[in-house]
C-alpha positions as CSV (number, residue, x, y, z in Angstrom):
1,X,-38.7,51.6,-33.9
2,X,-35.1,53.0,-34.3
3,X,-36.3,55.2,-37.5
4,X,-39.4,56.6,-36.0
5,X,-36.5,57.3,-32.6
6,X,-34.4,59.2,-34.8
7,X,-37.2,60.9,-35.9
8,X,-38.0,62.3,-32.8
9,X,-34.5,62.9,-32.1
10,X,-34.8,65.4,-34.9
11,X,-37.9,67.0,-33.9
12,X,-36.5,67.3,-30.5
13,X,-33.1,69.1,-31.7
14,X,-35.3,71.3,-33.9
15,X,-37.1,72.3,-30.7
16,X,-33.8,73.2,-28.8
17,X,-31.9,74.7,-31.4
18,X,-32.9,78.3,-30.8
19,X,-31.7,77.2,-26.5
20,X,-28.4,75.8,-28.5
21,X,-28.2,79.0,-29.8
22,X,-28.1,81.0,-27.3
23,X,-25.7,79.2,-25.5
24,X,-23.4,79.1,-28.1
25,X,-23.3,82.8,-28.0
26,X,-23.5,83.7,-24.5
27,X,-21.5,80.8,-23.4
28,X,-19.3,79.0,-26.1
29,X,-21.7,75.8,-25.3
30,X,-23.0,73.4,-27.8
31,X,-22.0,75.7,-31.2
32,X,-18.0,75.1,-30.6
33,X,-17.7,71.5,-30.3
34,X,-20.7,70.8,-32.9
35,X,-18.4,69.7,-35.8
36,X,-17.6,66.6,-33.6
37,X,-20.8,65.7,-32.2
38,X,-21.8,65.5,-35.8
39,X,-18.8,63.1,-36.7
40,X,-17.7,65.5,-39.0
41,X,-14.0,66.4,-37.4
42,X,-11.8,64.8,-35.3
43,X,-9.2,67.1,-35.3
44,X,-7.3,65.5,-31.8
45,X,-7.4,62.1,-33.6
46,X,-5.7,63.2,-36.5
47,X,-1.9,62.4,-37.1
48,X,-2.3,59.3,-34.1
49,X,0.0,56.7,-34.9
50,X,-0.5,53.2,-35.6
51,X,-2.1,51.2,-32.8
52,X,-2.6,47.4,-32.3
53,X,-5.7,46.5,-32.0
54,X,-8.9,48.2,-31.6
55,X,-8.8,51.2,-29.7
56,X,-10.7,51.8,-25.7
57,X,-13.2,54.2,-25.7
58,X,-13.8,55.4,-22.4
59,X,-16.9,58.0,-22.1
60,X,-17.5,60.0,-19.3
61,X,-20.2,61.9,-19.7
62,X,-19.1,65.3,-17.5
63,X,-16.8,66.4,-14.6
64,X,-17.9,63.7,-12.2
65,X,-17.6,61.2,-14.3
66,X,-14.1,61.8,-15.2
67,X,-12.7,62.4,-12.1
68,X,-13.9,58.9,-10.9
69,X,-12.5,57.2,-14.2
70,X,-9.1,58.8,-13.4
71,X,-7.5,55.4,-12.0
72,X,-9.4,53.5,-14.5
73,X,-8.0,55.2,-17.5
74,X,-4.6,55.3,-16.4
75,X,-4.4,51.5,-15.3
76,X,-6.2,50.9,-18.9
77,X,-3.2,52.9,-20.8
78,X,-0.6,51.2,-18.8
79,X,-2.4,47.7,-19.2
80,X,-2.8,47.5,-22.9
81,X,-0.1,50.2,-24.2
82,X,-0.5,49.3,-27.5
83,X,-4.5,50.6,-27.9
84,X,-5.0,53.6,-28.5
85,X,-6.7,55.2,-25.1
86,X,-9.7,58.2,-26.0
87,X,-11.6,59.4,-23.7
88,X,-15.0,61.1,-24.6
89,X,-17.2,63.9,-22.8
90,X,-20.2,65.0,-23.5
91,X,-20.0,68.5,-21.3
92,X,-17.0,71.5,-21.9
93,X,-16.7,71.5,-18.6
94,X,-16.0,67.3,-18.3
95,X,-13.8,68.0,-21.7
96,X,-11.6,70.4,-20.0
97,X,-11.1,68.4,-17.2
98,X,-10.3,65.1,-19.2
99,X,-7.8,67.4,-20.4
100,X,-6.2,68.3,-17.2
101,X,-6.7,65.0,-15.1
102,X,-5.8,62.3,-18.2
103,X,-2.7,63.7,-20.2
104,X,-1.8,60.1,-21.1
105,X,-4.6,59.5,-23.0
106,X,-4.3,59.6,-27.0
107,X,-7.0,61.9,-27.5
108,X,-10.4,63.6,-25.7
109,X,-13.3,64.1,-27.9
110,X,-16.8,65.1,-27.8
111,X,-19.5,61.9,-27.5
112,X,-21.8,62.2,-31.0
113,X,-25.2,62.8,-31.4
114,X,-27.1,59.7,-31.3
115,X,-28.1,59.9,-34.9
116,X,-27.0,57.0,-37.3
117,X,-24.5,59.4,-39.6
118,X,-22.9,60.8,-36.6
119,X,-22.4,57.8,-34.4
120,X,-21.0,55.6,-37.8
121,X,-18.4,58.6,-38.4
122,X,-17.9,58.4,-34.7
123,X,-16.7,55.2,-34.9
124,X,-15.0,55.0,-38.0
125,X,-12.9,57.8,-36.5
126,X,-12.2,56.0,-33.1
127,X,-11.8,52.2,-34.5
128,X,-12.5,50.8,-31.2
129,X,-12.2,47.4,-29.3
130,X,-14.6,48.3,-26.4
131,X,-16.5,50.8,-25.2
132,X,-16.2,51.6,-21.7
133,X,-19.3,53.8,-20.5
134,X,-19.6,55.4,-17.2
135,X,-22.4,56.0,-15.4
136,X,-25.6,54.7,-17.5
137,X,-26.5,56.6,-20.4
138,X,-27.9,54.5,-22.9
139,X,-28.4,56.1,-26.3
140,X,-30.3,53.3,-28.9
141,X,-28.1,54.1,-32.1
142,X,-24.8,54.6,-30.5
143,X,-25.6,50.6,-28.6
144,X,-26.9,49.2,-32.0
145,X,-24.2,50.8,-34.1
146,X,-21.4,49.0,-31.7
147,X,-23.4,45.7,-32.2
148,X,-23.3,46.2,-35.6
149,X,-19.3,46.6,-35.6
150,X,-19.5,43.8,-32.9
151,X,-17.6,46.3,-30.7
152,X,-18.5,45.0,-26.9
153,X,-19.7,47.7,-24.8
154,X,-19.7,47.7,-20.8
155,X,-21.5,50.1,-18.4
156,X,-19.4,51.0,-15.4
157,X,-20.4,52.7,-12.2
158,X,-23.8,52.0,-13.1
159,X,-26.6,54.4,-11.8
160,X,-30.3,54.5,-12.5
161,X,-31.8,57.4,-10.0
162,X,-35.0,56.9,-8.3
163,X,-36.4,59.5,-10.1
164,X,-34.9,58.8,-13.7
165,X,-36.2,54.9,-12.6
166,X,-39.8,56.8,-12.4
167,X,-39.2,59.2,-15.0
168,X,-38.7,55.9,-17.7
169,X,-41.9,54.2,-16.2
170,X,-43.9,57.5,-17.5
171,X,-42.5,57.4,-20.2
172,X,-43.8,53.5,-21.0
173,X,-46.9,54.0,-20.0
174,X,-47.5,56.7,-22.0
175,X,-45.4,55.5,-25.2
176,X,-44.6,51.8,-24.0
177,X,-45.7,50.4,-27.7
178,X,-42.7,52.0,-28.7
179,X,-40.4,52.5,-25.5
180,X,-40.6,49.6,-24.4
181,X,-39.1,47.3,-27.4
182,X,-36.3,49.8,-27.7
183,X,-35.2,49.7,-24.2
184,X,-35.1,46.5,-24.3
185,X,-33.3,45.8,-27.6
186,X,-31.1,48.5,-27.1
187,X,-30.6,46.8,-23.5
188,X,-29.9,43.6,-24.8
189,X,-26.4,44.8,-26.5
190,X,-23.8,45.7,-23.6
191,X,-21.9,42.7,-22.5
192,X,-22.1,43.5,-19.4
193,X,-23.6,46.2,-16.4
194,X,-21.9,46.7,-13.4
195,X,-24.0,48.6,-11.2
196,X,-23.3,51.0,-8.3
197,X,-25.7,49.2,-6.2
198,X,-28.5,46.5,-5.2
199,X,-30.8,48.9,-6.0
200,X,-29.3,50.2,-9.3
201,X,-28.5,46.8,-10.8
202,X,-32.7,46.0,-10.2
203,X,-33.5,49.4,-11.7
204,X,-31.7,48.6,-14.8
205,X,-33.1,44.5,-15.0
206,X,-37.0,45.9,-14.9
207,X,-35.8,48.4,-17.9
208,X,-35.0,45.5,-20.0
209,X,-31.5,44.5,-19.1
210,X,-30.3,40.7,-19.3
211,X,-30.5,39.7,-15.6
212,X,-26.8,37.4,-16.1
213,X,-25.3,40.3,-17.2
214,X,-26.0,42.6,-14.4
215,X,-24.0,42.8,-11.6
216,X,-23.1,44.9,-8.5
217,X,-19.2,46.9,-8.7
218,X,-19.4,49.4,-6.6
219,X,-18.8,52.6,-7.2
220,X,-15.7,54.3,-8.7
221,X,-16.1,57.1,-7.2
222,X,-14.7,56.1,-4.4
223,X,-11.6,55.0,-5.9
224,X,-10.8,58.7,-7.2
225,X,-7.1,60.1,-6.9
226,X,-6.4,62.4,-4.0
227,X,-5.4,65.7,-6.2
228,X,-2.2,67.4,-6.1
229,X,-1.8,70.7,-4.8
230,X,-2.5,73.6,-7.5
231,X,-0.4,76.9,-7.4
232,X,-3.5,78.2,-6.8
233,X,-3.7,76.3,-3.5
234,X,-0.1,77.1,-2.4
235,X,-0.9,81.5,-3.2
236,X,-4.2,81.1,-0.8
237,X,-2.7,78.8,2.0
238,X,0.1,81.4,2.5
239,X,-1.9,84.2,2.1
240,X,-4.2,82.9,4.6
241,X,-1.7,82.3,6.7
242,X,0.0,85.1,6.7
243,X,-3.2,87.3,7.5
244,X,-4.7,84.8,10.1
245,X,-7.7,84.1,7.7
246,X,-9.7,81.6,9.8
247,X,-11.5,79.5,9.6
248,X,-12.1,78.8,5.4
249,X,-15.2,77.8,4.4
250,X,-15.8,75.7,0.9
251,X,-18.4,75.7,-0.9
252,X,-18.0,73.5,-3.7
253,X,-19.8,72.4,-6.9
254,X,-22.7,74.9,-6.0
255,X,-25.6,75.0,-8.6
256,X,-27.6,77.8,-9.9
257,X,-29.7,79.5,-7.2
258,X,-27.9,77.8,-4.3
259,X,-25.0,80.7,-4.8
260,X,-27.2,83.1,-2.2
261,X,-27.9,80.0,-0.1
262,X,-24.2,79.3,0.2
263,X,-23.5,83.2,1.1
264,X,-26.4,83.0,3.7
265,X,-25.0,80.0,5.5
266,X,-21.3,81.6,5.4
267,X,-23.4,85.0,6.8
268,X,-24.5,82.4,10.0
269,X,-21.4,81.4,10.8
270,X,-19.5,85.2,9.5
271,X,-22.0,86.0,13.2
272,X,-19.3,84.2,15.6
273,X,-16.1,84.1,12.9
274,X,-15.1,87.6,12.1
275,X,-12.1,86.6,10.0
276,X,-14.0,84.0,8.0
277,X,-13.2,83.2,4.4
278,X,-15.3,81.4,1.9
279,X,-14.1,79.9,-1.1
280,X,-17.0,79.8,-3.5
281,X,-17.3,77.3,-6.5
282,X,-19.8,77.3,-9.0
283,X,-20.7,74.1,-10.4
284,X,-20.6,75.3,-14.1
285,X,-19.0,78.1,-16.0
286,X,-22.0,79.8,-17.1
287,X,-23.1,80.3,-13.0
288,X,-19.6,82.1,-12.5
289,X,-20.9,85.5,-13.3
290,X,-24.2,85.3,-11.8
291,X,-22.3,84.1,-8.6
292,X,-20.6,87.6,-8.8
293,X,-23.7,89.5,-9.0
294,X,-25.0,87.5,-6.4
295,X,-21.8,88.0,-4.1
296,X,-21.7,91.9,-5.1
297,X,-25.7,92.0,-3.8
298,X,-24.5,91.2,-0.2
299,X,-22.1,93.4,0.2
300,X,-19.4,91.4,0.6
301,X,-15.9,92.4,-1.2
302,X,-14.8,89.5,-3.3
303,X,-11.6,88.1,-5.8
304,X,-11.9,86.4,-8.7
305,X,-9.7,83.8,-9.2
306,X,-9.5,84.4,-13.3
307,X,-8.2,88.1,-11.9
308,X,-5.4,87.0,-10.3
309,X,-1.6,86.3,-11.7
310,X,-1.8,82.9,-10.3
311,X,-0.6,80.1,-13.1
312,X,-3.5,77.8,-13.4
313,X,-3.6,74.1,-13.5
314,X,-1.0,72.9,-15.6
315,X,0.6,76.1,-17.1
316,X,3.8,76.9,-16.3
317,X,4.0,80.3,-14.8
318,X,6.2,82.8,-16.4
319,X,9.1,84.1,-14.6
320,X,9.0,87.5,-15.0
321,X,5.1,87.4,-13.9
322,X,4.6,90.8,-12.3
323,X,3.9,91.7,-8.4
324,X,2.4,88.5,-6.5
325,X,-1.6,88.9,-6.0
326,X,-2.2,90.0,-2.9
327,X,-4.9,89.1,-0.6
328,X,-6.6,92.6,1.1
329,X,-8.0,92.2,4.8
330,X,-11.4,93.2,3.7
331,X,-11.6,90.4,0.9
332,X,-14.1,87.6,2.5
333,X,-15.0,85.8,-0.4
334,X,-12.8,84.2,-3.3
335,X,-15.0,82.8,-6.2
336,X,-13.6,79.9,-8.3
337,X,-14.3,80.8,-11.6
338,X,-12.7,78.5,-12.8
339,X,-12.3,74.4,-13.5
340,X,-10.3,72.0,-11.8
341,X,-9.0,73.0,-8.9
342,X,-11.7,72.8,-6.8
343,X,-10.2,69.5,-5.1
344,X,-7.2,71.3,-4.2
345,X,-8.5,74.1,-2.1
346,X,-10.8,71.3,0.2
347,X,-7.6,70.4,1.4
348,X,-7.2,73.8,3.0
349,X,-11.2,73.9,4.1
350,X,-11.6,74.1,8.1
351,X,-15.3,72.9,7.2
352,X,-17.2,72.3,3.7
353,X,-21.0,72.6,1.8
354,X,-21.0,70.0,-1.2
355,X,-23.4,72.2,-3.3
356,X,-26.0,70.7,-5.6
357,X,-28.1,69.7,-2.2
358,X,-30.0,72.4,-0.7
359,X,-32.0,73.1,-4.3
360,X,-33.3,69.9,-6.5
361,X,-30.4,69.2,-8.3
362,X,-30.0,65.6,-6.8
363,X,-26.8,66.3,-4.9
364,X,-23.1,65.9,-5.5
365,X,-20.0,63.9,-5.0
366,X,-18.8,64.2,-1.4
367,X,-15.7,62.0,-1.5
368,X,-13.3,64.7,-2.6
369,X,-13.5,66.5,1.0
370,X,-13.7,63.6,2.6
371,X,-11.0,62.1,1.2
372,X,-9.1,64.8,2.5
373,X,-10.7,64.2,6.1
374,X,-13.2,66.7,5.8
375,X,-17.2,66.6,6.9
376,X,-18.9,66.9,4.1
377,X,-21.8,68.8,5.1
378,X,-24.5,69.0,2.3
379,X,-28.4,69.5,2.0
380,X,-31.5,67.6,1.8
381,X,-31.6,67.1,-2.2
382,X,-29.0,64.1,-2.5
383,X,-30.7,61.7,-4.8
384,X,-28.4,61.6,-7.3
385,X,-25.6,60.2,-4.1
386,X,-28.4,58.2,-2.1
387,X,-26.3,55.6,-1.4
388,X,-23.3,57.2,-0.7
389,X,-24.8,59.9,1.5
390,X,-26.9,57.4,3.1
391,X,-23.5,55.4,4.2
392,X,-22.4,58.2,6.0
393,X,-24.6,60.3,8.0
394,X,-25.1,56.4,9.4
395,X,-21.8,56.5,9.8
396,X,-21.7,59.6,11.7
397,X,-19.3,61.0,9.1
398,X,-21.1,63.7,7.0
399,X,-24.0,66.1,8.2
400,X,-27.6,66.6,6.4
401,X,-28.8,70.2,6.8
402,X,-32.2,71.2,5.9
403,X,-31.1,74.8,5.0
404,X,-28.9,77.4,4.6
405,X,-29.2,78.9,8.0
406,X,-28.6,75.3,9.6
407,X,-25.4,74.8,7.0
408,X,-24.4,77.7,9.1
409,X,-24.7,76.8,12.5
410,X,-23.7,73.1,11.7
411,X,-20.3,75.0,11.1
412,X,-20.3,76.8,13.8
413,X,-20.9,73.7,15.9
414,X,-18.2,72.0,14.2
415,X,-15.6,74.6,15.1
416,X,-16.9,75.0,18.3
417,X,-15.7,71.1,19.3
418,X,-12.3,70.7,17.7
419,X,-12.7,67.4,19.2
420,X,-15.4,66.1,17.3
421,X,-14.7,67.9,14.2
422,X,-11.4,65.6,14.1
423,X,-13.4,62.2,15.1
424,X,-16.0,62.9,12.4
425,X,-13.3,63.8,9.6
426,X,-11.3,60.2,10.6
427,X,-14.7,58.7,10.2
428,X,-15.0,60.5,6.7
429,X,-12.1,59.9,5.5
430,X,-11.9,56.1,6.6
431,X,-15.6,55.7,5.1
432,X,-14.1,56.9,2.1
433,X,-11.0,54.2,1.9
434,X,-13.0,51.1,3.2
435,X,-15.5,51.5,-0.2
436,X,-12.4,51.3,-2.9
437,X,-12.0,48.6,-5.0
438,X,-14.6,49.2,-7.9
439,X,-11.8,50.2,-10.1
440,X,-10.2,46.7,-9.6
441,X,-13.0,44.8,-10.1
442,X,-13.9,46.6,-13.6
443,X,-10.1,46.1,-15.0
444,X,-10.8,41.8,-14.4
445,X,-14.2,42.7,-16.5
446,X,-12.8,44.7,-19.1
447,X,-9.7,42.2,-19.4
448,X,-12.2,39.4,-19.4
449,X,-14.0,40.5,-22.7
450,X,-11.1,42.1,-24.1
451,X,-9.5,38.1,-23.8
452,X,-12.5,36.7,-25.2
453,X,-13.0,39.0,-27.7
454,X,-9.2,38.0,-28.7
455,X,-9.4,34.6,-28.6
456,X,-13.1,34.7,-31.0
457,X,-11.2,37.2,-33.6
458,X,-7.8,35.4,-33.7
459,X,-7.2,35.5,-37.5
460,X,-9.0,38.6,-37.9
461,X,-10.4,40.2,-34.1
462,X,-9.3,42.5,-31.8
463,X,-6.0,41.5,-31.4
């Protein structure tokens, strides 16, 4: 079953490779990191020291992920110093980002292709003790390759969607002859499952996970780092200040086609704020120019933030930089071309629009603004956040609009009671705090196995 897999793997790559392609031109996607998903260079592993002991692997898959395995991966590093610490993305966006949020791991590298070659050069390169997956992406070869090495392996924040839950039971009725004893083999290798939920943990038991080894964690999302401020940040708070720029709209993490969506709800509320601004973030680098054409069709005159002489995340800025950018009175809109420090600029947000929610896109994190005590205000398409979302509208801490036009006005209500505004941000924020601890609970797992796995290998184990 694994060969006639791989075949299909092949015949599905084959399929996509003129999309890879493309991508790779237009975008630097795919083509640029290929070497590694092959397992055929690991150029940030090369020259590591010596390490004792296998080394973690921590995957997270893209930007979400990493942010919530922040405080994991730093507790991890400072818990077993000696292990190497890499971290693994699968996305460029999610690899720049482990980049910027985890300096003190040892290296960040692209996850492999789940072919057999790949995945044994993978782990030749990374020599690990455990394999620390977030979220739940369960790839047959890379799970039967870590059994082989008998490298434990444990799922973390644990999600299985309604609709990917409905999307696999397709799939095995249609191909269950086949599906269905590789789920369940490949299933039966992770020592353990620690699910976001009730719900997720009997999603991922009826796919052929080992009911004892499935249990509910939380989610670590909630546990995520409150970012610093970004010089970014600091240039637009006093240049909104200065120019009594009020109120400032975010619209983070915004998908493709929900850019005009966003523009119409900040075009509701523009109606009763004249000196509105609205800070615009594009989920992914390829949407950052169509955002601009999509800005430039309403007529609205925008900055880019890759335009201005403003040092980005973790660059020093030069002394001798030139004049300070300048914000000009007619400038309404700011787009955020760029990566990681969207969580910065919700802390200067009067109100906010988590993006991936008014199109089918499932939704996105909303515990970054609320962690900063703002309402997360987000559309109908959440299923990706069920749960979370779900926790607070009954909290009466976030707001579910059905469109663009009522993102708007739920604004404007907002602004219009100052009063409740505040109440409903405490009640955001507090939601937020009262749900930590999944990161705690996953260091007494990970500790577990890594102790067992000692005391099984002494003489010759992970040590």
């Amino acid at each position: 079953m694994y060969f006639v897999y791989s075949v299909l793997m092949g015949m599905a790559a084959l399929l996509l490779l003129p999309y890879w392609l493309v991508q790779g031109v237009r975008h630097g996607k795919y083509l640029s990191n290929l070497r590694e998903r092959l397992g055929l260079a690991y150029p940030t592993l090369d020259g590591l020291g010596a390490a004792s002991g296998g080394a973690i692997w921590l995957h997270a898959v893209s930007v979400g992920e990493v942010l919530s395995g922040v405080p994991l991966a730093r507790q991890l590093k400072e818990r077993y110093p000696g292990r190497r610490l890499i971290i693994s993305t699968t996305t460029l966006t999610g690899h720049v980002m482990a980049r910027q949020r985890m300096p003190f791991a040892d290296a960040v590298i692209y996850f492999p292709l789940d072919w057999d070659f790949a995945v044994r050069r993978a782990f030749r390169a990374v020599n690990p003790g455990i394999v620390v997956i977030l979220e739940t992406e369960i790839w047959p070869n890379f799970l039967r390759e870590a059994a082989r090495r008998g490298v434990p392996v444990v799922f973390l924040s644990g999600r299985v969607s309604l609709r990917s839950f409905a999307r696999f039971q397709r799939w095995i009725s249609r191909a269950g002859f086949l599906l269905r004893p590789l789920l369940r083999n490949a299933l039966a290798i992770p020592a353990a499952f620690l699910m976001q939920t009730e719900e997720d943990a009997e999603r991922i038991r009826a796919l052929g996970a080992p009911a004892e080894r499935v249990r509910v964690n939380g989610n670590l999302k909630y546990d995520q780092e409150l970012p610093q401020t970004t010089p970014l940040a600091d240039w637009l708070a006093k240049e909104l200040n200065a120019r009594g720029r009020r109120p400032v709209f975010v619209a983070g993490s915004v998908v493709a086609h929900e850019e005009p969506l966003a523009l119409i709800a900040f075009g509701t509320a523009q109606g009763e704020h004249s000196r509105a601004f609205l800070v615009l973030a594009p989920r992914k680098p390829e949407r950052f120019e169509p955002a601009a054409d999509f800005i430039r069709e309403s007529h609205r005159k925008f900055l880019r933030r890759s335009e201005l002489d403003v040092a980005a995340p973790g660059v020093q800025a030069e002394a001798d930089s030139g004049a300070q950018a300048v914000l000009a009175d007619d400038v309404t809109v700011l787009l955020l071309d760029s990566i990681g420090e969207l969580a910065s600029l919700y802390a200067l947000a009067d109100v906010v629009f988590v993006g991936g929610s008014l199109v089918p896109s499932g939704g996105h994190n909303i515990l970054e603004p609320a962690a900063f005590g703002k309402i997360p205000v987000f559309g109908p398409h959440t299923e990706n956040f069920a749960e979370m979302t779900g926790r607070f509208i009954e909290a009466g801490a976030a707001i579910r609009a059905e469109s663009p036009e009522d993102v708007g006005v739920a604004w404007i209500d907002l602004l219009k009671n100052p009063e409740k505004m505040n109440e409903m941000g405490a009640k955001a924020k507090r939601a937020a705090d009262e749900s930590r601890g999944a990161t705690a609970r996953a260091m007494g797992e990970i500790e577990r196995i890594l102790a067992a796995e000692k005391t099984a290998g002494a003489g010759g184990g992970l040590a």
